[in-house]
C-alpha positions in Angstrom: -46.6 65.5 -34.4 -45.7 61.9 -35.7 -45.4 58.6 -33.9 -41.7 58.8 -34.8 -41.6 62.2 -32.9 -43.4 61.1 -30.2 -40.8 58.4 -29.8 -37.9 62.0 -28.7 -36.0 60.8 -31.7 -34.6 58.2 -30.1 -34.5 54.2 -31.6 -33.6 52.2 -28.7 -31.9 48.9 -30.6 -30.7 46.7 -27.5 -29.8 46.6 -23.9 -26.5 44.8 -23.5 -23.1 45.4 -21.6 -19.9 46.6 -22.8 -16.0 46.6 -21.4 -15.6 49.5 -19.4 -14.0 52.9 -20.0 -12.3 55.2 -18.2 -14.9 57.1 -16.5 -16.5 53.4 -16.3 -13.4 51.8 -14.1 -14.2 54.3 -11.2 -17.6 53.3 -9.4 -18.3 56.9 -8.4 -16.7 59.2 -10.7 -17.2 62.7 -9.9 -19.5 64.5 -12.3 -19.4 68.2 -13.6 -21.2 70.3 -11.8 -23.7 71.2 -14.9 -23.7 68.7 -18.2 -25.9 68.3 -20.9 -29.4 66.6 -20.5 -31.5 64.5 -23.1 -35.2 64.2 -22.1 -37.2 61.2 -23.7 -40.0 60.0 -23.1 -39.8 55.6 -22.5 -36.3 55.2 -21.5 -35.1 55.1 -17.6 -31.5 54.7 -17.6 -29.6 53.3 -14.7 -25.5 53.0 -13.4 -23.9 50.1 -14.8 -26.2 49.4 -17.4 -25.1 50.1 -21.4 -28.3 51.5 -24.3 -27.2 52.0 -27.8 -29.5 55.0 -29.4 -29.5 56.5 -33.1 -30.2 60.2 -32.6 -31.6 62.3 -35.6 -33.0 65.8 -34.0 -30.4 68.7 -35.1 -30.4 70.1 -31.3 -29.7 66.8 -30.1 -26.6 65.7 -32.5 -25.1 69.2 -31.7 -25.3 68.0 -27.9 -23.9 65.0 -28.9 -20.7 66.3 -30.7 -20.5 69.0 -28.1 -20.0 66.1 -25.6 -17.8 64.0 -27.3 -15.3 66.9 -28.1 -15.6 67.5 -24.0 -15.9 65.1 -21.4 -18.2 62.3 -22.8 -20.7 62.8 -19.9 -24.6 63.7 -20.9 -27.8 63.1 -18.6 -30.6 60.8 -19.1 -33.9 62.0 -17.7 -37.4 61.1 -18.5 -39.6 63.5 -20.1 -42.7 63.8 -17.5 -46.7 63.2 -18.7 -48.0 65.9 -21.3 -44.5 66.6 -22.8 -46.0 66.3 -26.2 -47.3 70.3 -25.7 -44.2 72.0 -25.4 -41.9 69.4 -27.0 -40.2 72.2 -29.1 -39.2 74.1 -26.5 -38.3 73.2 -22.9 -41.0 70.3 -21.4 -41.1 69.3 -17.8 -38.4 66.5 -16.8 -38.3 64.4 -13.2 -35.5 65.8 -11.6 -33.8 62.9 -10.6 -31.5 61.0 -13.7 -28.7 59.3 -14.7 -25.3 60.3 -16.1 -24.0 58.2 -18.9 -20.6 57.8 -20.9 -20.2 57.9 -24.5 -18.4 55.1 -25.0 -18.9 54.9 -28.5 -20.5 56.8 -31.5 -21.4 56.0 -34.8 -22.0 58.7 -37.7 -22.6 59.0 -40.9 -26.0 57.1 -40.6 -28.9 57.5 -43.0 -30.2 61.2 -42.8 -28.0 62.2 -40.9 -28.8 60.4 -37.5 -25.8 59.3 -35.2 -25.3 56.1 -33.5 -24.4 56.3 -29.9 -23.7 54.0 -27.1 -24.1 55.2 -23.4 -23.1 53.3 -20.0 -24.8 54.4 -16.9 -22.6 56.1 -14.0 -24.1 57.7 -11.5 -27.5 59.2 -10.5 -28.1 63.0 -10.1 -30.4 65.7 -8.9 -31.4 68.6 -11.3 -31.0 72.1 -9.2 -31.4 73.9 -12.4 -31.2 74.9 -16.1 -28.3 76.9 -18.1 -30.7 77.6 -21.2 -27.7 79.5 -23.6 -27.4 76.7 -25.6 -30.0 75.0 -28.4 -30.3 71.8 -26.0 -30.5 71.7 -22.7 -27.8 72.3 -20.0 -28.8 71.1 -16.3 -26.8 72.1 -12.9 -26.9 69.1 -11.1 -25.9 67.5 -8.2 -24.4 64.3 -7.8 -26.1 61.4 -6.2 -23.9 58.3 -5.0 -25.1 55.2 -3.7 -22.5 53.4 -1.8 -22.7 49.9 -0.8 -21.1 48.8 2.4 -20.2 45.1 3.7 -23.5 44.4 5.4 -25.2 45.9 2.7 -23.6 43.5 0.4 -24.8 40.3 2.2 -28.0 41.5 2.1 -27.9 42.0 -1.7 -26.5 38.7 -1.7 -29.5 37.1 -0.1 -31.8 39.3 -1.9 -30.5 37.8 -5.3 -31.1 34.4 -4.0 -34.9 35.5 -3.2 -34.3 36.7 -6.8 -33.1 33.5 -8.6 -35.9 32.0 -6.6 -38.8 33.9 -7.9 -37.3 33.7 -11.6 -38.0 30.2 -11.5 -41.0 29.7 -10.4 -43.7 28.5 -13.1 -45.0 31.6 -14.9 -41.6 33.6 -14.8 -40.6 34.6 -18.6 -37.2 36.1 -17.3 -33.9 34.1 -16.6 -32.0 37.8 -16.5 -29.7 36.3 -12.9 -28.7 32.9 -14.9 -27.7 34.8 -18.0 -25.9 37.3 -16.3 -23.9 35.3 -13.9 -20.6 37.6 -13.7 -22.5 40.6 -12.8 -21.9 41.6 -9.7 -25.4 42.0 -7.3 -25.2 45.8 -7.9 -25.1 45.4 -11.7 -27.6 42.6 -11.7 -30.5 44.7 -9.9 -30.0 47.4 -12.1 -30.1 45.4 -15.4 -33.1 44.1 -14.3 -34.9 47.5 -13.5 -33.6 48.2 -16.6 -34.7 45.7 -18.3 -38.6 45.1 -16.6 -41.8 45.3 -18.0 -43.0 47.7 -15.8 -44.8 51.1 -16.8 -42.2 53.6 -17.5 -43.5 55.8 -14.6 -42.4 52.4 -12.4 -39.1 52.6 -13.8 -38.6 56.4 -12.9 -39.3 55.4 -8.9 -37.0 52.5 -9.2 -34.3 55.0 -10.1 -35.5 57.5 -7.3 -35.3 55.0 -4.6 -32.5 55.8 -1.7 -30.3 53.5 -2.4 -29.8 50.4 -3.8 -31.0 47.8 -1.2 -34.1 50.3 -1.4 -34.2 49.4 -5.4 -33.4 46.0 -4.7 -36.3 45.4 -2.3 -38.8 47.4 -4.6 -38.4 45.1 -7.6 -38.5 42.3 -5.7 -41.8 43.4 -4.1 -42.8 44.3 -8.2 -42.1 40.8 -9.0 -43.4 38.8 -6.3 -47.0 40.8 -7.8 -46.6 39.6 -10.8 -45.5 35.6 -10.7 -48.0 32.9 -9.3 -47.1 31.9 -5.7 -45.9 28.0 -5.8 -48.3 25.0 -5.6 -47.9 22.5 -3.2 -47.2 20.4 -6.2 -44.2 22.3 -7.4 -42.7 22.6 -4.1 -42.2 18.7 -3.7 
């Protein structure tokens, strides 16, 4: 199998954020109870946050025009270790993902491959498989993460301690200054998005309860990986 099949036919261009929709305007909008899933391999996606991909695999375009004829609603999970074996058929995915909307698509690329952009909704649980089609079909359960008002001043302060570590000497990342109109929610979730971080990493982010829980886990991430202030840069 070739590096370019290794990659689930999937070029990922950019990360970047787009007007929203109209399953996009509601922050919990109820999902089907089974949709379409597309396993890869590098690519964690998470609620509020926008990929564009170029698919090329025949099984996977057919999905694609399947949903855009339907509700606009597919699954993004991540394909788990040792996927390569059985990547033909039906290869072992983590059972928690995201739904995305198709908010826009692309066709007629070179050799057939379609241009797609999806925008993260909602997590959900896989509780099983519907295999009478040539991709995959998952029944699912929805998972919402609500954020009540305490909840939200603790985001609040946790995006200070945020800003905070971002600009200490040795950061690379200015993600909360560029992005100052997301809200907290968005922001945290742009950054897992967005974090050089095994891919593995990423998949727990996603799973975590909640997302104070995510919040607090990246935080912990980042405070491991950016030197502590000197006394010199405190003054």
């Amino acid at each position: 199998m070739t590096a370019r099949r290794l990659c689930c036919i999937v070029g990922i261009l950019a990360v970047f954020l787009l007007p929203a929709t109209a399953w996009t305007q509601t922050r919990s909008p109820a999902l089907p109870a089974t949709i379409p899933i597309f396993p890869l391999p590098e690519l964690v996606l998470f609620p509020h946050v926008s990929v564009p991909l170029t698919i090329f695999e025949p099984r996977y375009r057919t999905m694609l025009m399947d949903a855009v004829q339907g509700d606009r609603i597919i699954g993004i999970v991540l394909l788990k270790p040792g996927y390569q074996e059985n990547y033909e058929g039906r290869p072992p995915v983590y059972s928690i993902g995201c739904a995305a909307a198709i908010t826009d698509v692309i066709a007629g690329l070179p050799d057939g491959r379609i241009g797609v952009v999806l925008r993260g909704l909602v997590k959900f649980r896989i509780t099983g498989e519907d295999e009478s089609r040539s991709y995959r079909l998952a029944r699912i359960e929805q998972i919402n993460e609500p954020v009540d008002a305490g909840e939200k001043v603790v985001l609040r302060r946790q995006r200070r301690q945020l800003e905070a570590l971002l600009s200490r000497p040795g950061s690379t990342s200015d993600l909360a200054r560029l992005f100052p109109s997301l809200s907290d929610e968005e922001l945290f979730n742009t950054l897992a998005h967005n974090m050089k971080v095994d891919v593995e990493q990423r998949q727990m982010l996603l799973e975590r309860d909640g997302v104070l829980a995510r919040s607090q886990a990246m935080l912990d991430l980042l405070a491991e990986r950016i030197p502590p202030l000197k006394d010199n840069d405190r003054q």
